[in-house]
Residue frames as qw, qx, qy, qz and C-alpha x, y, z in Angstrom:
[[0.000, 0.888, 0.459, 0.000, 0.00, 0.00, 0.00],
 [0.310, 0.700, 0.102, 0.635, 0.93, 3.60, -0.68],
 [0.180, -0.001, -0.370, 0.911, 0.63, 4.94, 2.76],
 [0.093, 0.594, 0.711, -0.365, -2.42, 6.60, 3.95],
 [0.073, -0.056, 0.322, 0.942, -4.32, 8.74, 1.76],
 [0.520, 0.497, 0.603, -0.346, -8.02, 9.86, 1.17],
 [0.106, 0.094, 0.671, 0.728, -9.48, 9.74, -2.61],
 [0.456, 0.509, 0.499, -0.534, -12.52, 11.55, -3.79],
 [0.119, 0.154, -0.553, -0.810, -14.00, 11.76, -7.41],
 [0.604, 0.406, 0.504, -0.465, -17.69, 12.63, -6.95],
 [0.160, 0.027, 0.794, 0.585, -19.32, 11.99, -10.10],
 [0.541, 0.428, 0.184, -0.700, -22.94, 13.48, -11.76],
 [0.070, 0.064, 0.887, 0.451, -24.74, 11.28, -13.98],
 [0.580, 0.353, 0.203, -0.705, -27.85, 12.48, -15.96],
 [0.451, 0.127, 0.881, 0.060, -30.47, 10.17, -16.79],
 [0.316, 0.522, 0.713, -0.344, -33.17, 10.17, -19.32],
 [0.453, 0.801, 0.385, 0.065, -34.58, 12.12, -22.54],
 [0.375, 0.886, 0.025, 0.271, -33.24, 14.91, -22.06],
 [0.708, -0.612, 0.102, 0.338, -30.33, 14.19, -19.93],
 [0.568, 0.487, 0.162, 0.644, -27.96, 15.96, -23.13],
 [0.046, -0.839, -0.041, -0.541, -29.21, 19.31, -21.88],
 [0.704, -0.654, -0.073, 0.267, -27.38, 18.61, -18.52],
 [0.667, 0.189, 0.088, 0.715, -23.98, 19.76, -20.86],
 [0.012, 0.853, 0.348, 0.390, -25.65, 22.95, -20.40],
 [0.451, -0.874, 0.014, -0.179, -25.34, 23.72, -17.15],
 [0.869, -0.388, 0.161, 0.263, -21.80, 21.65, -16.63],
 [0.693, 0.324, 0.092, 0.638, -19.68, 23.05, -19.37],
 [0.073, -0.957, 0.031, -0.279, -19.78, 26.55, -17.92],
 [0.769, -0.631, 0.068, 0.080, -18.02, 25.01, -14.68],
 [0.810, 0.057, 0.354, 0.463, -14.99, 24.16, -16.77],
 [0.160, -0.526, 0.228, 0.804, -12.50, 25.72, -19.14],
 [0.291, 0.601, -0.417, -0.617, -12.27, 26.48, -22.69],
 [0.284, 0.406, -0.829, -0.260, -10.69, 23.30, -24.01],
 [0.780, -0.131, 0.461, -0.402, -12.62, 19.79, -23.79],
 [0.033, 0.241, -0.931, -0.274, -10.38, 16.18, -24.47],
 [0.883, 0.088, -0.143, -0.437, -13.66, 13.69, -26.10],
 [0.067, -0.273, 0.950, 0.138, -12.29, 10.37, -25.28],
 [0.791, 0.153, 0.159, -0.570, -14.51, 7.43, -26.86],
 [0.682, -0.072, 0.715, 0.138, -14.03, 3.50, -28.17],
 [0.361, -0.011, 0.735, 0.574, -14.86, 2.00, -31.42],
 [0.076, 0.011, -0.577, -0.813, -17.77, 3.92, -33.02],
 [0.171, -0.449, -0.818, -0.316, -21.20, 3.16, -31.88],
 [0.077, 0.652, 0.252, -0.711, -21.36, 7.04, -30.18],
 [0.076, 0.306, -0.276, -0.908, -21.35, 7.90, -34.02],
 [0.213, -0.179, -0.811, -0.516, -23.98, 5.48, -35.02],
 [0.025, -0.584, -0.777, 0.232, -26.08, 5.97, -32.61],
 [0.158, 0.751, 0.333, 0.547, -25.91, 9.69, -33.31],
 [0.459, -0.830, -0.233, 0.214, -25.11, 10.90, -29.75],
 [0.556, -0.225, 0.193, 0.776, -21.87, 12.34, -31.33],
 [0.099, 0.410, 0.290, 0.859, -23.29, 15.04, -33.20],
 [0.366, -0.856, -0.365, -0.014, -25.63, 15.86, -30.53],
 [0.593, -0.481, -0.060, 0.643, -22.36, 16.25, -27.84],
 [0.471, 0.132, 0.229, 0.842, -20.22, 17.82, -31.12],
 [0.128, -0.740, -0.445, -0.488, -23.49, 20.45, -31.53],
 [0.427, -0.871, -0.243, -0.016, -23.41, 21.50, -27.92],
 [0.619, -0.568, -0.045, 0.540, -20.13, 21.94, -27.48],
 [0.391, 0.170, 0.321, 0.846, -19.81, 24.13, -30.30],
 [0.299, -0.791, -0.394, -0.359, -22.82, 26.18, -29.10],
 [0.697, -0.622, -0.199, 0.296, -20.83, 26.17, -25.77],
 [0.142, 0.842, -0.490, 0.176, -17.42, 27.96, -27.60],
 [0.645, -0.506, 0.573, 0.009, -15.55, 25.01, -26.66],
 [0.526, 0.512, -0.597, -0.324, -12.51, 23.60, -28.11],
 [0.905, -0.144, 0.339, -0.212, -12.67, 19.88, -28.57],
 [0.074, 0.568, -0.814, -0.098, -9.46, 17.31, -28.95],
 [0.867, -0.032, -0.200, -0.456, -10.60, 14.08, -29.88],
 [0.010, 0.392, -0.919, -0.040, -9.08, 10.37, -28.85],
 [0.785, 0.128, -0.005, -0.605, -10.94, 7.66, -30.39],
 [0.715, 0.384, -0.583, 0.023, -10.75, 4.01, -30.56],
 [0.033, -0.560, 0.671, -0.484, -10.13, 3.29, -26.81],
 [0.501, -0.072, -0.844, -0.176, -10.68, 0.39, -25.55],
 [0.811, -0.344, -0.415, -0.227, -12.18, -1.22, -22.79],
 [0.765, -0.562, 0.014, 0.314, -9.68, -0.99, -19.63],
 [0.606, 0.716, -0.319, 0.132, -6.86, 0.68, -22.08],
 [0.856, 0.010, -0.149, 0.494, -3.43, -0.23, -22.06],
 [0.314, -0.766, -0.003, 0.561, -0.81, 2.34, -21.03],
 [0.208, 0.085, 0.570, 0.791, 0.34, 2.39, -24.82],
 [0.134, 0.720, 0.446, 0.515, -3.00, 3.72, -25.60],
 [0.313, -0.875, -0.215, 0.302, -2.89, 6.32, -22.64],
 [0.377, -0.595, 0.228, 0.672, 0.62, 7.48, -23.94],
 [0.303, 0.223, 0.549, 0.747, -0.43, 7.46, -27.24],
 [0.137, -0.803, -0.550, -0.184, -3.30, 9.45, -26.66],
 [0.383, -0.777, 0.087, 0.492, -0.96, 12.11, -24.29],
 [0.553, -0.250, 0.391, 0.692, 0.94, 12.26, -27.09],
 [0.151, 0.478, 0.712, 0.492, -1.72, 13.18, -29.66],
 [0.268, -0.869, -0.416, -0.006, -3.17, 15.68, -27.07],
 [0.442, -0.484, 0.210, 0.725, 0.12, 17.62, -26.70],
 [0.402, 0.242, 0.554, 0.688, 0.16, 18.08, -30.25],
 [0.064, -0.740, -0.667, -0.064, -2.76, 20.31, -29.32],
 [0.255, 0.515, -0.135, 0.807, -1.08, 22.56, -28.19],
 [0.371, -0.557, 0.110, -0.735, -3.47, 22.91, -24.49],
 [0.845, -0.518, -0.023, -0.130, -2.49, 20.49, -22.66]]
């Protein structure tokens, strides 16, 4: 073990119809810049990716993408992904 230490990381999860319109109120809280991380592709078929891509461009927010992640990722995808997000130039 590490030693003593406390962890928090509350989380908000909206449910339901119109649980999109929660981005409203939550992207204010935050900065400018927003990293999308997402797996293999069935946020664009379902369509919820152009919803998100819609608000956050309504919001003024810039958006870095990392797609393709898996399931538990590996640290190779984490550093490849850091590495791709640098390029960004805001992080």
């Amino acid at each position: 073990m590490l030693g003593n230490f406390t962890y928090c990381n509350p989380t908000k999860l909206y449910f339901g119809e119109d649980a999109l319109k929660g981005l409203y109120q939550e992207l204010p809280k935050y900065g400018q810049n927003v990293l999308l991380v997402y797996g293999g592709g069935s946020i664009k078929k379902n369509g919820i990716y152009d919803d998100v891509m819609a608000i956050l461009k309504e919001c003024g927010k810039t958006v870095v993408e990392d797609s393709g992640v898996m399931p538990n990722p590996t640290v190779e995808k984490l550093y490849e992904g850091c590495g791709e997000h640098r390029k960004a130039r805001w992080i």
